[in-house]
C-alpha positions as CSV (number, residue, x, y, z in Angstrom):
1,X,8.0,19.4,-9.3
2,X,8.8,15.7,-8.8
3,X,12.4,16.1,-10.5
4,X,13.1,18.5,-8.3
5,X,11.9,16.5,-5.4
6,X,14.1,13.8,-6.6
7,X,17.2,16.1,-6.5
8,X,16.9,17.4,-3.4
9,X,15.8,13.8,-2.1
10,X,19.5,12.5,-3.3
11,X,21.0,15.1,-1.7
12,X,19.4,14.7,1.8
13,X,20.0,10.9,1.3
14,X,23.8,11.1,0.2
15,X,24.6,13.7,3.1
16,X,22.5,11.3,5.7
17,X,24.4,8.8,4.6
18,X,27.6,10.5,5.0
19,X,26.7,12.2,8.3
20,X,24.8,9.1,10.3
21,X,25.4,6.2,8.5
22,X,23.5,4.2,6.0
23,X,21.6,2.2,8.9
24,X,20.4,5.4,10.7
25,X,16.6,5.4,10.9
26,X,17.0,9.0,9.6
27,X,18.5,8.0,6.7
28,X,16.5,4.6,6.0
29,X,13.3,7.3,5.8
30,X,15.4,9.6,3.4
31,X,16.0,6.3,0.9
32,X,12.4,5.2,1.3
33,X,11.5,9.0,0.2
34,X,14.5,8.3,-2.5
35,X,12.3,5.5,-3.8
36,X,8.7,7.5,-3.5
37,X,9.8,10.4,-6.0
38,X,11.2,7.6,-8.4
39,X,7.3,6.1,-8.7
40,X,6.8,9.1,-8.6
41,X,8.2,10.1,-11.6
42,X,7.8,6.6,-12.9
43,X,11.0,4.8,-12.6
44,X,8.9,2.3,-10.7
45,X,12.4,-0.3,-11.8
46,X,14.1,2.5,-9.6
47,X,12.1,2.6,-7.1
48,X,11.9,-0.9,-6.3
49,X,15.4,-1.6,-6.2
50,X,15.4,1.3,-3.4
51,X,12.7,-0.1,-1.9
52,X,14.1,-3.8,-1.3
53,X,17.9,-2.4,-0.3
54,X,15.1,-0.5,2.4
55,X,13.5,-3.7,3.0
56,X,17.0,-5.4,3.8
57,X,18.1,-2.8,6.2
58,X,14.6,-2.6,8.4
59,X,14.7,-6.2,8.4
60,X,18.5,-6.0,9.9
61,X,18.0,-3.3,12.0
62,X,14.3,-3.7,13.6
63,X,13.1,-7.1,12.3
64,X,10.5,-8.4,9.6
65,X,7.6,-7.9,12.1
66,X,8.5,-4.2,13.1
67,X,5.5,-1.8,12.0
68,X,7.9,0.3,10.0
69,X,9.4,-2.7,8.4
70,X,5.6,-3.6,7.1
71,X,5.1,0.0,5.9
72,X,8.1,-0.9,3.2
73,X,7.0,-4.2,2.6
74,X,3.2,-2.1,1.8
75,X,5.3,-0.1,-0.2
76,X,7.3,-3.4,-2.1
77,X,3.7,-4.8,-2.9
78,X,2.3,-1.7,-4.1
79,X,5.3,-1.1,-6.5
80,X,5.4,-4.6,-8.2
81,X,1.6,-4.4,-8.7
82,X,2.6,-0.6,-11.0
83,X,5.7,-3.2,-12.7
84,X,2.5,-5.7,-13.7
85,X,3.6,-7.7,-11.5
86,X,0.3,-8.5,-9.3
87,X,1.4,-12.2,-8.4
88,X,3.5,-10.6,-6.5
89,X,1.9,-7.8,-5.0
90,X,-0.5,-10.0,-3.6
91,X,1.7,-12.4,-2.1
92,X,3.2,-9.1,-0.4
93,X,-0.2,-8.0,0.7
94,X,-1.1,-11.3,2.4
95,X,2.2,-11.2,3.8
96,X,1.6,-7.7,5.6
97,X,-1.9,-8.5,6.5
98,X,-1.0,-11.6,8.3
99,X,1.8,-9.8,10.4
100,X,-0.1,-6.9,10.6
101,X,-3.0,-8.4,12.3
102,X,-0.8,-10.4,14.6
103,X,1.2,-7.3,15.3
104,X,-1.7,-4.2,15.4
105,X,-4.9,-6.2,15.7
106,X,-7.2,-7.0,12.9
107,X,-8.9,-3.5,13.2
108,X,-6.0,-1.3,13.3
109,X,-6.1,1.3,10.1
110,X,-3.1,0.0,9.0
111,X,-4.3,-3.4,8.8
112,X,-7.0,-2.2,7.1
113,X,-5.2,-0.5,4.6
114,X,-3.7,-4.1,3.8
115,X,-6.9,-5.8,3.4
116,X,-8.2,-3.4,1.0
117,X,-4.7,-3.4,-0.9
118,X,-5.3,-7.5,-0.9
119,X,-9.0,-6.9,-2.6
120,X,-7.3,-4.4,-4.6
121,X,-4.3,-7.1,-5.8
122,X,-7.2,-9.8,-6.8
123,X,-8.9,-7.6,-8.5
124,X,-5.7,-6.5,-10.4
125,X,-5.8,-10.6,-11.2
126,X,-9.2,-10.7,-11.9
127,X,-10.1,-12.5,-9.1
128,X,-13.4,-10.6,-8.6
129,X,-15.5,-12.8,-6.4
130,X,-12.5,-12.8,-4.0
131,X,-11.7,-9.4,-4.6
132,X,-15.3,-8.8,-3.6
133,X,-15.2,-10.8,-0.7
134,X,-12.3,-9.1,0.9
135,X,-13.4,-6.0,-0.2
136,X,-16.6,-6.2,2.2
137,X,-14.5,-7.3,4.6
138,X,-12.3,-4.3,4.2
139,X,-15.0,-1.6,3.5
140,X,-17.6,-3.4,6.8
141,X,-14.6,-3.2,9.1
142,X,-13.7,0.6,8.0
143,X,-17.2,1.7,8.4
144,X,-16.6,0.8,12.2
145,X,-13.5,1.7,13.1
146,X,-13.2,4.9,10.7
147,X,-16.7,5.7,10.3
148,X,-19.2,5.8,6.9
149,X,-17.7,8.8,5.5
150,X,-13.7,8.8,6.3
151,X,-11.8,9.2,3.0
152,X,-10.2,5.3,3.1
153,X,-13.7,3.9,3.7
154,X,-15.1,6.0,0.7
155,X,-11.9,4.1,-1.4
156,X,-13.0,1.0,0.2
157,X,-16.6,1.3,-1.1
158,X,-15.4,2.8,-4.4
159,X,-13.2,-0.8,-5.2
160,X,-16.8,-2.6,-4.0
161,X,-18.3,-0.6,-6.6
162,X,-15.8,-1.7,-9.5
163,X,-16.2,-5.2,-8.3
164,X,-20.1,-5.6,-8.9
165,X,-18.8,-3.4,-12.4
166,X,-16.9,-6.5,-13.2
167,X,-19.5,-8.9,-11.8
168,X,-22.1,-7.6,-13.8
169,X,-24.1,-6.2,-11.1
170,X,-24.1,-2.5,-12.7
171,X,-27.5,-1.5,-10.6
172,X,-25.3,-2.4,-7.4
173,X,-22.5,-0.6,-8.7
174,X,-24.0,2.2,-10.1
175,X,-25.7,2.8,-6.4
176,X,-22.2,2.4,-4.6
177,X,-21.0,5.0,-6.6
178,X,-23.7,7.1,-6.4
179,X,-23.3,6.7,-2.6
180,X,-19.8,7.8,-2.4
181,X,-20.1,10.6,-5.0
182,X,-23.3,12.0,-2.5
183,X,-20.6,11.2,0.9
């Protein structure tokens, strides 16, 4: 029950606060938590406000390039691109992927996760030939480093799928999704 989840997830958060301090790492993963069972129940306004006051804090406490400041910048993008706000989003998404790749490596998961969130944001702006672009990118890379048939390389083929949709190409995209219905 996600209004329960949002209950107890103030509750944790206020005592954390109380008990270690509103900068304690402990506390900064209660808020982030805070702000997932608000998109979760779709106070995505709520959630972003959370999620930026998180933002603030990592960026005080561990520095803009820290992997766990990234994961709530991931977070930021992903929830402006819910507000309709996909400018945004991808501007967020480029931001991570650049700092992700200088901090993890270009084939880290998590960087991957960020180049297929980036195809995901131009697609959102219909953007498809680029979204298409750095969707192969995203999907050739996971097909290496996760394997054909991990879960976020299945995703990443899926968006290539919607792409050729939008392109036109429905014989390519009807085989893509053939593919990962069959994987």
């Amino acid at each position: 029950d996600p209004a329960k989840a949002l209950e107890l997830g103030a509750k944790v958060y206020f005592q954390r606060c109380k008990i270690l301090g509103k900068e304690h790492p402990h506390t900064l993963s209660s808020l982030m938590s805070l702000a997932t069972y608000y998109d979760q129940i779709g106070n995505h306004a709520k959630a972003l406000e959370l999620q930026e006051h998180a933002y603030r804090l990592r960026c005080k406490l561990s520095g803009e390039e820290h992997p766990e400041t990234l994961a709530v910048l991931n977070n930021l993008a992903l929830t402006y691109g819910k507000l309709g706000n996909s400018g945004k989003a991808l501007e967020l998404h480029e931001t991570v992927y650049s700092l992700r790749c200088k901090i993890l490596g270009k084939v880290h998961p998590s960087t991957l996760l960020s180049l297929n969130n980036m195809a995901a944001a131009h697609y959102k702006l219909g953007h498809y030939d680029k979204a298409l672009e750095t969707g192969e990118k995203a999907y050739s890379l996971r097909c290496k480093v996760l394997g054909a048939e991990h879960p976020d390389t299945l995703v990443s083929l899926s968006n290539l799928a919607a792409c050729y949709e939008r392109l036109g190409n429905y014989a390519k995209a009807l085989a893509l999704c053939e593919r990962v219905y069959r994987l």
